[in-house]
C-alpha positions as a LaTeX table, in Angstrom:
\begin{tabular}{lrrr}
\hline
Residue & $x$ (\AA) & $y$ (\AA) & $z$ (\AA) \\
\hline
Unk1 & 35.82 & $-49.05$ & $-25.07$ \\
Unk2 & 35.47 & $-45.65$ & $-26.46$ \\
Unk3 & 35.60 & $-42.57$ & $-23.96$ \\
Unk4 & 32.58 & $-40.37$ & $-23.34$ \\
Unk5 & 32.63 & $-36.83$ & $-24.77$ \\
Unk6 & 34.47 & $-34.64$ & $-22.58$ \\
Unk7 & 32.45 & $-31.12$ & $-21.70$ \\
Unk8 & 33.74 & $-28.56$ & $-23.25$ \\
Unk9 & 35.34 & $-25.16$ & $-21.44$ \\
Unk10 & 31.64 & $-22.95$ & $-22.71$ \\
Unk11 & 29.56 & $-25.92$ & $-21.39$ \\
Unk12 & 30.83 & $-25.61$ & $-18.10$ \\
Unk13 & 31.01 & $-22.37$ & $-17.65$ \\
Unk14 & 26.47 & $-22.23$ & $-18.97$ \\
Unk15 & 26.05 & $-24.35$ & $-16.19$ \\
Unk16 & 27.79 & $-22.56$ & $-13.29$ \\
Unk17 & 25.89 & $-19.28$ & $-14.89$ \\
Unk18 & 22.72 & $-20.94$ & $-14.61$ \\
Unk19 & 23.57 & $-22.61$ & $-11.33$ \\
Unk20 & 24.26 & $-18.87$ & $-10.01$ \\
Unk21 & 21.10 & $-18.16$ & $-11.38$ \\
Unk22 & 19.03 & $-20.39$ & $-9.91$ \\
Unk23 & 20.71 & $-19.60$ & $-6.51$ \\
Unk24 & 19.64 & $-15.72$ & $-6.83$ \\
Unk25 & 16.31 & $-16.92$ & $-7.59$ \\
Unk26 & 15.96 & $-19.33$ & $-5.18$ \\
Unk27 & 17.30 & $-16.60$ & $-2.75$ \\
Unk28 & 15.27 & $-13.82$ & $-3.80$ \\
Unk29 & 11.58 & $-16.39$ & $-3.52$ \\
Unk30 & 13.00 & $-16.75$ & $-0.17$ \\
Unk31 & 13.18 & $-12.90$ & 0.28 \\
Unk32 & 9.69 & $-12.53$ & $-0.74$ \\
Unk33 & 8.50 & $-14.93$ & 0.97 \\
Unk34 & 9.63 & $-13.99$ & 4.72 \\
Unk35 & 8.28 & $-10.52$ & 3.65 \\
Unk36 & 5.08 & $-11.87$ & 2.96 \\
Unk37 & 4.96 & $-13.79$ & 6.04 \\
Unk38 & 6.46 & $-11.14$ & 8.00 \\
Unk39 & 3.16 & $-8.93$ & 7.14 \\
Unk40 & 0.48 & $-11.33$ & 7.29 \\
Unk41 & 1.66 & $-12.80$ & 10.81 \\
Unk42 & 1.65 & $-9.36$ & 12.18 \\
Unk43 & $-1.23$ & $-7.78$ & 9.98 \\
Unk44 & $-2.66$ & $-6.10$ & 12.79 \\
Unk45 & 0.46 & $-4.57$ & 14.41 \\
Unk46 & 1.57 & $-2.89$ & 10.84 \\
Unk47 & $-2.38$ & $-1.74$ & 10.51 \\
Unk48 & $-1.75$ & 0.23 & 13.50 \\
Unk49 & 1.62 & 1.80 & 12.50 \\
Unk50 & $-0.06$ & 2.10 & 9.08 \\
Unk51 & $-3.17$ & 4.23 & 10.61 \\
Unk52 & $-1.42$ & 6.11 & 13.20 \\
Unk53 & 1.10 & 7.84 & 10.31 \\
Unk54 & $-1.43$ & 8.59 & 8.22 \\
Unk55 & $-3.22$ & 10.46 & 11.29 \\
Unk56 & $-0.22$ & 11.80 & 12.27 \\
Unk57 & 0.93 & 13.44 & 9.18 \\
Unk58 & $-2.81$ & 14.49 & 9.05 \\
Unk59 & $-3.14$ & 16.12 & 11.95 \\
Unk60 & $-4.03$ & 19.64 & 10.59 \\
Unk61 & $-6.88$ & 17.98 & 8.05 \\
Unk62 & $-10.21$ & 20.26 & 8.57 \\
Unk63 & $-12.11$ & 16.94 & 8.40 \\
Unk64 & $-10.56$ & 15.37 & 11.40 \\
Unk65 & $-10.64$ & 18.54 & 13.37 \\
Unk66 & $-13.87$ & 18.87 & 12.67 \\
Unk67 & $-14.49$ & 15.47 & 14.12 \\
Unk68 & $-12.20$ & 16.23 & 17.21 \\
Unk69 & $-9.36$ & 13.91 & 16.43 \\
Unk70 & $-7.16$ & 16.53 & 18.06 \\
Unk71 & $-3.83$ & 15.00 & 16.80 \\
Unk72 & $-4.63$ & 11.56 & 18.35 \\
Unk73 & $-3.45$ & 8.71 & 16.30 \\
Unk74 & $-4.54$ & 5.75 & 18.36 \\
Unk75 & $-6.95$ & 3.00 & 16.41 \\
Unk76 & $-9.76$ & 2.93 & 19.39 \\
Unk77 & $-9.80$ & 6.99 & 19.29 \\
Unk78 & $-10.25$ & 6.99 & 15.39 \\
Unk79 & $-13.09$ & 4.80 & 15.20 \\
Unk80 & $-14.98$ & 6.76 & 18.18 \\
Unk81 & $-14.63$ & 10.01 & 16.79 \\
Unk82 & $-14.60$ & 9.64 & 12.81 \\
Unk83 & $-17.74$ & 8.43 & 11.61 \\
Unk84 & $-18.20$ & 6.02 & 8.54 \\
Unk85 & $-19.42$ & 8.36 & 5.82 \\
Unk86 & $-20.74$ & 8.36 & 2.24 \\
Unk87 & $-20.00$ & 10.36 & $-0.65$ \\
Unk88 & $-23.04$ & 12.50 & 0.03 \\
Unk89 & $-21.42$ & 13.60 & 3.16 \\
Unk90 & $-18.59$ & 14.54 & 2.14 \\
Unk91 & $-19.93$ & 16.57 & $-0.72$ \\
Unk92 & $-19.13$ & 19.92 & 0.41 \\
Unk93 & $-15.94$ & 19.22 & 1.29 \\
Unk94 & $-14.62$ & 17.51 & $-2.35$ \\
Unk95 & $-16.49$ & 20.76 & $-4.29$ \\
Unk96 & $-14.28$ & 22.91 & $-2.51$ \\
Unk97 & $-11.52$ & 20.84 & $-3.53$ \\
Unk98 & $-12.85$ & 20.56 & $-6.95$ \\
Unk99 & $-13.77$ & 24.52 & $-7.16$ \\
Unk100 & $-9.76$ & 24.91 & $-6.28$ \\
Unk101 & $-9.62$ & 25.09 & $-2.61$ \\
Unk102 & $-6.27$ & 23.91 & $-2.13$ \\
Unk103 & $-6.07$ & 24.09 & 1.80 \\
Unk104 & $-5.74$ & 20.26 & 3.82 \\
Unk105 & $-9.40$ & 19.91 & 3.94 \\
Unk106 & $-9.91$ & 16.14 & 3.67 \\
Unk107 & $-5.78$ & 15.13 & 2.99 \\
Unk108 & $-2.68$ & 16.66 & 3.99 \\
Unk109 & $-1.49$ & 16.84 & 0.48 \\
Unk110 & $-2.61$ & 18.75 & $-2.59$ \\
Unk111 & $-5.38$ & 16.84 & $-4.40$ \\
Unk112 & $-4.59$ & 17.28 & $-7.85$ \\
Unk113 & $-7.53$ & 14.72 & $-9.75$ \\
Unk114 & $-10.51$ & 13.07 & $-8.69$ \\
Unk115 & $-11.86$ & 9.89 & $-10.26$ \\
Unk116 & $-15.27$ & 8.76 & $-10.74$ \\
Unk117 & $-16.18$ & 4.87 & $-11.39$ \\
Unk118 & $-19.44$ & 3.45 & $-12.19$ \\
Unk119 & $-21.05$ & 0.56 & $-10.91$ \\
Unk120 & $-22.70$ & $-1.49$ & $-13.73$ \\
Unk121 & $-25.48$ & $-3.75$ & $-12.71$ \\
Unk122 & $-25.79$ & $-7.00$ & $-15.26$ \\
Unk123 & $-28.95$ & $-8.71$ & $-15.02$ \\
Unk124 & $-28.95$ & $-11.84$ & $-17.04$ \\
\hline
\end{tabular}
């Protein structure tokens, strides 16, 4: 009976490559996918971290002085004392920025661009 090809040193060596591969893939997916899971399950909890560095390292911001924020960086305080606003509101405060006001009026750092969008409406 004749004797099956026997694989060759190269052939061996393609498949252990793509075995270790498939491994770091397999690894990295699983990587990904705690991370995802990690900040989904506790959405809420990294909200709150989230918020309360942005208000901290935006303490000194005219805007939320102006609202009486007063350094606080809790959630519950936020939404009492900063109201929802529109662009019309905040108006004066982005043509200062615009007309090269560069002290924390609205953000802690330097606003260097603003960018416009439209809204297109398609009737059909």
């Amino acid at each position: 009976m004749p004797e099956a090809p026997k694989q060759n040193q190269s052939s061996k060596k393609n498949v252990e490559y793509d075995d270790a591969i498939s491994n770091t893939i397999r690894n990295n997916n699983k990587k990904a996918l705690k991370y995802i899971e990690d900040v989904t399950i506790n959405v809420d909890e990294i909200q709150e971290k989230v918020l309360a560095e942005i208000l901290s390292s935006s303490a000194l911001v005219e805007y939320l002085q102006r609202h009486g924020l007063d350094g606080r960086t809790d959630r519950k305080t936020f939404k009492k004392v900063v109201p929802v606003v529109t662009y019309e509101d905040l108006k004066v405060d982005i043509d200062r920025i615009a007309n090269g006001d560069t002290s924390p009026i609205i953000c802690s750092k330097p606003i260097s661009e603003f960018l416009t969008r439209s809204v297109y409406q398609i009737i059909i």
